[in-house]
C-alpha positions in Angstrom: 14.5 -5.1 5.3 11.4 -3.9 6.5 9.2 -7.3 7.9 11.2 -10.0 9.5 9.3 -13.4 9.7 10.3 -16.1 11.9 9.6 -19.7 12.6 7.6 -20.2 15.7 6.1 -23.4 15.9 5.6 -26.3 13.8 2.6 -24.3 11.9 3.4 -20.8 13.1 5.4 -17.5 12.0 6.3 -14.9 14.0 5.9 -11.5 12.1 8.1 -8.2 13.1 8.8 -4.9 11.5 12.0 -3.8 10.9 11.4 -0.5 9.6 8.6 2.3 9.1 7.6 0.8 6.0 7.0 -2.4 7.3 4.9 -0.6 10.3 2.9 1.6 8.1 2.4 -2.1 5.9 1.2 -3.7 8.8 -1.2 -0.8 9.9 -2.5 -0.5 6.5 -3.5 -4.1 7.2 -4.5 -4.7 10.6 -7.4 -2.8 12.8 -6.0 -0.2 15.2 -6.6 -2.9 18.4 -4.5 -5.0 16.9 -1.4 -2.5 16.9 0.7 -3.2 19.6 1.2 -7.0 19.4 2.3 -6.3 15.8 4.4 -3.4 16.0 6.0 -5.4 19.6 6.7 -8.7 17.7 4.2 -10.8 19.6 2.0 -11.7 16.5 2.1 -15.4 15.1 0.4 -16.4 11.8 -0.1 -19.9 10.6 2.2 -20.9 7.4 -0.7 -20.6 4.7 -1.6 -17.1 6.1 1.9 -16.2 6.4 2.3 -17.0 2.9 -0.4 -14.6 1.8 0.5 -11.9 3.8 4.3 -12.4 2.2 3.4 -12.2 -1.4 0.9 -8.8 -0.6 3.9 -7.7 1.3 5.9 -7.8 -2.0 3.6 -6.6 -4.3 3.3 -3.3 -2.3 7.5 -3.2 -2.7 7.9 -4.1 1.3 11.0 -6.6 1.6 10.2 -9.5 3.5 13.0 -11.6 5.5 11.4 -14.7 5.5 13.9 -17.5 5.1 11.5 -20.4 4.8 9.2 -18.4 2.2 7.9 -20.5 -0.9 9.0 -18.9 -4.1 5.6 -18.0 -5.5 
């Protein structure tokens, strides 16, 4: 597994790495300033981001643990 997303809120999914391909994904799609939240576990996406983020995620080949992910 390499992300981990999580529910947060209602309308919100916590995103985590879980391995250095899922770190190097993540910096690949995030500015530098935006590092350490992600690569810590303290970033939060709504749902219909979430869902966009999940399907790039899979077309690059990173596995995504995402247990309330719509089949797309």
């Amino acid at each position: 597994m390499d992300l981990i997303a999580q529910p947060h809120d209602s309308d919100l999914v916590l995103l985590q790495p879980a391995s250095i391909h899922g770190v190097f994904w993540l910096q690949c799609h995030f500015p530098q300033s935006e590092w350490d939240a992600l690569l810590s576990g303290q970033a939060v996406f709504e749902v219909s981001c979430m869902k966009q983020l999940a399907q790039d995620a899979r077309l690059a080949g990173v596995s995504l643990d995402w247990a309330t992910s719509v089949a797309s």
